[in-house]
C-alpha positions as CSV (number, residue, x, y, z in Angstrom):
1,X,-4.5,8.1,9.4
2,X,-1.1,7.8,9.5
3,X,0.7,4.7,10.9
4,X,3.6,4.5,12.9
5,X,6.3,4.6,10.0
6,X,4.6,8.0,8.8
7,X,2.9,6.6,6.3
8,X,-0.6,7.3,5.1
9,X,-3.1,4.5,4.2
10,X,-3.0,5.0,1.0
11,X,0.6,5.8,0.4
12,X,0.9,2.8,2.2
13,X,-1.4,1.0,-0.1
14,X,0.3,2.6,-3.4
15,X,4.1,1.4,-1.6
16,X,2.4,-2.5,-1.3
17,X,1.2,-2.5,-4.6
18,X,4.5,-1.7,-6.2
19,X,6.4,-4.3,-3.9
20,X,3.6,-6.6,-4.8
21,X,3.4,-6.3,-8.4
22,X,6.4,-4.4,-9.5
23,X,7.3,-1.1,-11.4
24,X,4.1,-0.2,-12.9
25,X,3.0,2.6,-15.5
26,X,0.8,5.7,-13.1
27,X,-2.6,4.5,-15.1
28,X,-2.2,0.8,-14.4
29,X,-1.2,1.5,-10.8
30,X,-4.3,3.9,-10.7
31,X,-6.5,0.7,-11.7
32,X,-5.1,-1.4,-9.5
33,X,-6.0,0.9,-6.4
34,X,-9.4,1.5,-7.5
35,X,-8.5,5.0,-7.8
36,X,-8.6,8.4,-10.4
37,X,-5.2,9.0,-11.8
38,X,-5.1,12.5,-10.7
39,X,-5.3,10.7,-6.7
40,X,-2.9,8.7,-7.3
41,X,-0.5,11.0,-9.1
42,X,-0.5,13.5,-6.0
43,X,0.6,10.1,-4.2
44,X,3.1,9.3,-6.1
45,X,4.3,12.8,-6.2
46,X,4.6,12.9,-2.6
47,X,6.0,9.6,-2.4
48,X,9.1,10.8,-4.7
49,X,10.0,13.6,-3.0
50,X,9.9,11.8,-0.1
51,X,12.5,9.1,-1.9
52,X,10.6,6.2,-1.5
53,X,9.3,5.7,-5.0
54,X,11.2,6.8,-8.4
55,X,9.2,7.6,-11.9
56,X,10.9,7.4,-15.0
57,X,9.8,8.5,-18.4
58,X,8.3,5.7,-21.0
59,X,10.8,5.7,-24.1
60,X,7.7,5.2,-26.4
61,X,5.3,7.3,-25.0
62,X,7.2,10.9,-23.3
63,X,3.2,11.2,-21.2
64,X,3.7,8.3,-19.4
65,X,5.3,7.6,-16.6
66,X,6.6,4.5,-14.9
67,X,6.8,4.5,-10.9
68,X,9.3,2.3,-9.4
69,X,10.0,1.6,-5.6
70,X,13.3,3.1,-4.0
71,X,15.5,0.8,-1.2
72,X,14.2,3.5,1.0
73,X,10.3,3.1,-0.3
74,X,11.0,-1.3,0.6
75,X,12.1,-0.7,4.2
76,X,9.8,2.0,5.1
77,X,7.0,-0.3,3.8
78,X,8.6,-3.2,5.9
79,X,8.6,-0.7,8.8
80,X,5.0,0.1,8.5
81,X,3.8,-3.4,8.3
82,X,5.8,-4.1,11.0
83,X,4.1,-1.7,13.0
84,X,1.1,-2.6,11.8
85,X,1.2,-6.6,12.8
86,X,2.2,-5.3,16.5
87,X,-0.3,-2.9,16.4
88,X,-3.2,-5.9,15.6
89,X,-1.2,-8.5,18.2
90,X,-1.8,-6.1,21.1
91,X,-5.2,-5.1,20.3
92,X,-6.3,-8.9,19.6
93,X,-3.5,-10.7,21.9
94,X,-5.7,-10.9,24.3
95,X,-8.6,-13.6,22.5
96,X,-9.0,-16.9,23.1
97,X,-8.4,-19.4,20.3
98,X,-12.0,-19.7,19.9
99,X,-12.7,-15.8,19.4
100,X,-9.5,-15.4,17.5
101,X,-11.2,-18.0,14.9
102,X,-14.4,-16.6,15.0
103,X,-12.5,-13.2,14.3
104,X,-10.5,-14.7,11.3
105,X,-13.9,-16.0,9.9
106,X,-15.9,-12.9,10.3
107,X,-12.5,-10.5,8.4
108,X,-12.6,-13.3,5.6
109,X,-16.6,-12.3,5.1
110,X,-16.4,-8.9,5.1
111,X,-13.2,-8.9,2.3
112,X,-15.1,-10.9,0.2
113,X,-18.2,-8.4,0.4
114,X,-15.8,-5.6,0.4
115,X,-14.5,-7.0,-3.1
116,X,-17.6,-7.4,-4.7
């Protein structure tokens, strides 16, 4: 799935995480996402030779790696979400208060089953 700024879903998510928590090492971003290392390294592989994401090495530990967002890794996450809030406005513009509530409710529910 790739959304209008080009970005996979979970590049996407890997790009939010960063602006959301900061520069993180690769295992701690991987346990933040839920995800193997190995995934997530391939991400973030992609994602620096794409520019939007920097990894530097850890002056105690040579193995581990520290990924950093780029200028260019913040807009194009600001791009996608963006995108994405005009993408939800046109396919729920069109509800009535009521249904738009009932909506909101019924999201919140499945997040919090989703998280358990």
């Amino acid at each position: 799935m790739q959304s209008t700024a080009g970005l996979s879903l979970s590049r996407a998510k890997v790009l939010q995480a960063l602006a959301a928590r900061g520069a993180l090492h690769q295992a701690q971003l991987a346990d933040a996402l839920g995800q193997a290392q190995r995934s997530v390294t391939q991400i973030v592989e992609g994602l620096q030779r794409a520019g939007l994401v920097t990894r530097t090495g850890d002056t105690e530990d040579r193995r581990r790696k520290t990924v950093s967002l780029t200028d260019k890794g913040r807009t194009t996450l600001a791009m996608a979400e963006q995108a994405g809030t005009h993408a939800l406005r046109q396919l729920f513009g069109s509800l009535d208060p009521q249904q738009t509530a009932s909506m909101e409710a019924l999201l919140a529910r499945l997040g919090t089953t989703l998280a358990r």
